[in-house]
N, C-alpha and C positions, 0 to 999 in steps of 0.2 A: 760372966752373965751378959753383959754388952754384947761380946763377941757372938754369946746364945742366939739373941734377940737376933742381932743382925744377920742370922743364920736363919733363925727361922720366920722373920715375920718376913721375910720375901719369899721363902718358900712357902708361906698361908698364900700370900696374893697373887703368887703364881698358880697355885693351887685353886683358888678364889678363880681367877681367870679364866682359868683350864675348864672348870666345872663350869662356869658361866658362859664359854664359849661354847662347848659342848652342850648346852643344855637350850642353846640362842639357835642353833644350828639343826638341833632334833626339835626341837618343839616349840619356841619363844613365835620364831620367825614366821612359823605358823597360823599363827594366833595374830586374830584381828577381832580390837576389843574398840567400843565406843563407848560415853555414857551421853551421848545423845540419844538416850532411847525410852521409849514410855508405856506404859498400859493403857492398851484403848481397847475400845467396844465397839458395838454396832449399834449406836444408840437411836433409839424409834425417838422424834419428835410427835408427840400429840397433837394435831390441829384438826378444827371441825371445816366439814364440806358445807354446811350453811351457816346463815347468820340468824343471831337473835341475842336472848337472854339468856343466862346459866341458871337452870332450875335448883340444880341438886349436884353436890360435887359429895362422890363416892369413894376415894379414894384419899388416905394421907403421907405428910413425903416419907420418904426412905420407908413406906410397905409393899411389902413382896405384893405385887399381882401376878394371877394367872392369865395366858390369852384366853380374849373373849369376856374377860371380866369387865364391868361397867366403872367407867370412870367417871363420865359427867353427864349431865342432862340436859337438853337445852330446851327450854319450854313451847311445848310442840302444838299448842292450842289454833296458833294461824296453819300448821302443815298438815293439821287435823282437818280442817274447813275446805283447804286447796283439793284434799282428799276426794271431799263429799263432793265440791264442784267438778273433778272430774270424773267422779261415777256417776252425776246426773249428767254430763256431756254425752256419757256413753249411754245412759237409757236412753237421751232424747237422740241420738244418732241412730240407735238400732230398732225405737220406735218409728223411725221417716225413713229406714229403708225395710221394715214390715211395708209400710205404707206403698214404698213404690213397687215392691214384691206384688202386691194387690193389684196396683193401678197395671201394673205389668200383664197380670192373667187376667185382666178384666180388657184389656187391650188387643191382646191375642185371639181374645172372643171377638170382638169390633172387626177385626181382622177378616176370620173365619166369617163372620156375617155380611161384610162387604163383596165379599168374595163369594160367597151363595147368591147374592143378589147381583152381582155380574153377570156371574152365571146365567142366571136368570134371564135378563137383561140381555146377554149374549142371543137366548133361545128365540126372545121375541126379536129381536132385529133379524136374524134369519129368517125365522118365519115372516117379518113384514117385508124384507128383499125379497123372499118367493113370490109372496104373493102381488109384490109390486112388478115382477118379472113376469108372473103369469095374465096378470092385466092390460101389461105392457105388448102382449103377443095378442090377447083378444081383442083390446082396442082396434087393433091394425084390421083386423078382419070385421068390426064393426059386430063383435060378439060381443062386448060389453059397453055401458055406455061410458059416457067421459067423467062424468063424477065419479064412476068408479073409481078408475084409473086414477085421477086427482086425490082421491080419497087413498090407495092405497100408495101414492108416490108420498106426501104429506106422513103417513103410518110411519113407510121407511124409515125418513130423515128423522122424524120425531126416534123411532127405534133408536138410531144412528148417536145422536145425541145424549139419549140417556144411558145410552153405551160407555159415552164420551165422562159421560158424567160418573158412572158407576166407577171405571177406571180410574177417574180423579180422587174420587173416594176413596177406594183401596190405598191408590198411593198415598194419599195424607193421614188415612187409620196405621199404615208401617212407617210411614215419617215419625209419627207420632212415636210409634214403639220403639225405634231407634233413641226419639229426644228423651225419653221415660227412661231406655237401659242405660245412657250417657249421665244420665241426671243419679240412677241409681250407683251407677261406679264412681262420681263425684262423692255422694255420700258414704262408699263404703271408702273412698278414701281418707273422708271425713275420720271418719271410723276408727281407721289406724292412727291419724293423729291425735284423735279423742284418746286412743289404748295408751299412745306413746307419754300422753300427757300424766295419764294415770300413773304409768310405770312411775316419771320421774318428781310424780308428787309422794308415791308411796316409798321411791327411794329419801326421800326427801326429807320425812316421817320417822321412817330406820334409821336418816341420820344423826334427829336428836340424842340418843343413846352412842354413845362416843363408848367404844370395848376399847381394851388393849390390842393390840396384834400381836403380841407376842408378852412370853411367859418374863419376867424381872420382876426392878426393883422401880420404884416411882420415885422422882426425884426432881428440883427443880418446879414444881407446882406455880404456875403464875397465872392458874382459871379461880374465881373465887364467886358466888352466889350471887346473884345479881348482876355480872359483869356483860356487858354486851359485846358479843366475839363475831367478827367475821370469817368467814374463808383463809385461812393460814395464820390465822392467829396463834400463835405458840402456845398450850395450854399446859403441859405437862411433859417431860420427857421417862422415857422407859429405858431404863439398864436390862440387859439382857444380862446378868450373871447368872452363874462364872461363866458365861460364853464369852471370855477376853484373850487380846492379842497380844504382840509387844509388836510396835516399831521404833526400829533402829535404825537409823540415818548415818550411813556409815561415809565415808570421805569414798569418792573416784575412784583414787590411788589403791583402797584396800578389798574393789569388789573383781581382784585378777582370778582370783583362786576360790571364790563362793558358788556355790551351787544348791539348788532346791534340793534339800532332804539332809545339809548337814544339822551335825549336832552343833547346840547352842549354848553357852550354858547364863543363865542369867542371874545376876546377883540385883535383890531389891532393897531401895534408900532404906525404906521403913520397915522391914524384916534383915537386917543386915545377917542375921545365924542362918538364915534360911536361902536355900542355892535352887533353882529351878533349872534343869534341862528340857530347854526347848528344841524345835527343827524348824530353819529356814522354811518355809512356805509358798513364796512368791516375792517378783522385785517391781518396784513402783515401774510403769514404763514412761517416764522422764522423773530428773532431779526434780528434786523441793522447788526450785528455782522456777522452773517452767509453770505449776501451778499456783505460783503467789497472781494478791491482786494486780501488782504491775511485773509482770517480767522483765527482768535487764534485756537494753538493747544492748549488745557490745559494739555495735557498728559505727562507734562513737571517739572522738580525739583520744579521752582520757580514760579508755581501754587500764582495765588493771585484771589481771588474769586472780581468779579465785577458787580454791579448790572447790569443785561441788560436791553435794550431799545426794544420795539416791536413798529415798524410804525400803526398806526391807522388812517385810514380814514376815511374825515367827509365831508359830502355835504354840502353844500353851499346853501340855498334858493336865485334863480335864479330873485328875489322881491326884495331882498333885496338893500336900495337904495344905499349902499356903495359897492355893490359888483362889480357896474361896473368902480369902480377905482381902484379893488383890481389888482394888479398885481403877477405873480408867484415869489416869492423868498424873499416875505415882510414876516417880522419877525409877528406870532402873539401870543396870549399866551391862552389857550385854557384850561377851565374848564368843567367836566363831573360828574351830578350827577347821582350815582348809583344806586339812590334809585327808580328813574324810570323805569318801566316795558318795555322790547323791542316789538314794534308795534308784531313783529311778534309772538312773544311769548304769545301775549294776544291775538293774532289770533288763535294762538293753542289752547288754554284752551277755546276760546269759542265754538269752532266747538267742542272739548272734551268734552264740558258741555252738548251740543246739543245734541251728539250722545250716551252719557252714558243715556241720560233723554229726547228721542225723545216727548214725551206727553206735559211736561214743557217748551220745545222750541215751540212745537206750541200753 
């Protein structure tokens, strides 16, 4: 029986061996497994775009909302008032450019009547130059007397003058219309600012009512009735389930042989019976390391070389029947064979195949 044993338990562990080499060799060596890896989300934080008081909280933790659904209310009494004050900015702006609309076409008249009486004005100074021209030739001949002549040189200049004068008037009736249309484009710029004002009092308004953005679970609630919140206040966060991920923080060494679209397969802490096959997704572009609050300098004496970590994302099949218990932050441990071709990689090589050997393909 000794002699058995020693016969056969070296031929099990050679056996043991064999199988174990061969099994290292086809498939083990393959396989790159972490359990640095976890369930996470895309978690929406809730925060209000203004500040105030919490009217009305609408929501409680861990229930499902829909997007768009209302979560809190901030008491919108003073956004109400800013409201009214800027739609009476915008009546009294669009009443004072009625107004200068008016003084405008009342101006144009002014105009048009300066300009008649130029005119006008123009006729009798011709005529009083004639007739001071034709006085001016009978004098000489002793056909008219001298008071004439004085009398119609006197006409002239006076013509002349109010010539002078009518021209002054014209110009300052269209000065005037210029300072009116200047004044009126000041106003309608008014205007816009009055509209802009509106806009962002009415957004302002819309913002007391706080929706979800998207469809989850609500969780973490720290808005409560009374509380006074500002701008980035944390009020609530949203779980997008099951819209969850896994990353997998795999070591340097084991991302020689990974590619987008292998297969994954995932075992989780708190489902230990239950196995999920995932597909790589995408790879973080720097280690873990590069995005902490201090980055290592290694430019430093006491240099110690450390293997790094690169996040790897993996989808999740959205079927899977454990996936709608998985929550963000459960521990899982995530296995990746290498050996598998990336979908899209074998997309390439076949359009490659195609186009080097169009005859063949069809």
């Amino acid at each position: 029986m000794r002699k058995a044993l020693l016969l056969i338990v070296p031929a099990i562990l050679i056996a043991l061996g064999a199988w174990g080499g061969w099994r290292w060799w086809h498939d083990w060596r393959f396989l790159q497994s972490t359990d640095d890896a976890y369930v996470q989300s895309d978690i929406s934080l809730i925060s209000p775009k203004i500040e105030g008081y919490v009217k009305e909280v609408k929501v409680r933790d861990n229930e499902a909302v829909a997007a768009g659904q209302v979560l809190f209310v901030i008491d919108d009494r003073d956004f109400a008032a800013r409201l009214a004050q800027a739609e009476a900015a915008i009546a009294t702006t669009e009443a004072t450019i009625a107004t200068y609309q008016s003084r405008l076409k009342y101006q144009r008249a002014m105009i048009e009547q300066a300009a008649a009486a130029m005119q006008a004005t123009e006729a009798d100074t011709t005529r009083a130059q004639l007739d001071f021209k034709r006085y001016a030739t009978l004098v000489t001949g002793d056909f008219a007397s001298r008071q004439r002549y004085e009398s119609a040189e006197a006409d002239a200049r006076k013509a002349d003058a109010s010539l002078a004068k009518a021209r002054a008037a014209l110009a300052a009736e269209q000065n005037q219309l210029a300072v009116l249309d200047s004044q009126k484009r000041e106003e309608e710029a008014r205007l816009m600012q009055a509209r802009a004002a509106l806009r962002l009092a009415r957004n302002d308004l819309d913002n007391t009512v706080i929706r979800a953005p998207v469809a989850g679970v609500a969780g973490n609630r720290a808005g409560q009735v009374g509380q006074y919140v500002k701008p980035g206040t944390q009020l609530l966060s949203v779980v997008p389930l099951p819209k969850i991920y896994v990353t997998a923080n795999f070591k340097e060494t084991q991302l020689t042989r990974m590619q987008p679209g292998q297969a994954a397969e995932i075992f989780i802490d708190a489902y230990p019976d239950h196995k999920v096959t995932g597909r790589i997704e995408s790879f973080a572009p720097a280690s873990g390391s590069q995005f902490s609050l201090l980055p290592p300098d290694n430019a430093t004496g006491n240099f110690t070389k450390i293997v790094q970590r690169v996040p790897v994302r993996i989808a999740l099949p959205a079927d899977a029947p454990v996936a709608r218990f998985l929550r963000p932050g459960l521990s899982v441990t995530v296995t990746v064979d290498t050996r598998a071709e990336s979908d899209v990689e074998a997309q390439d090589g076949l359009v490659g195949a195609a186009q080097a050997h169009p005859a063949s393909a069809q």
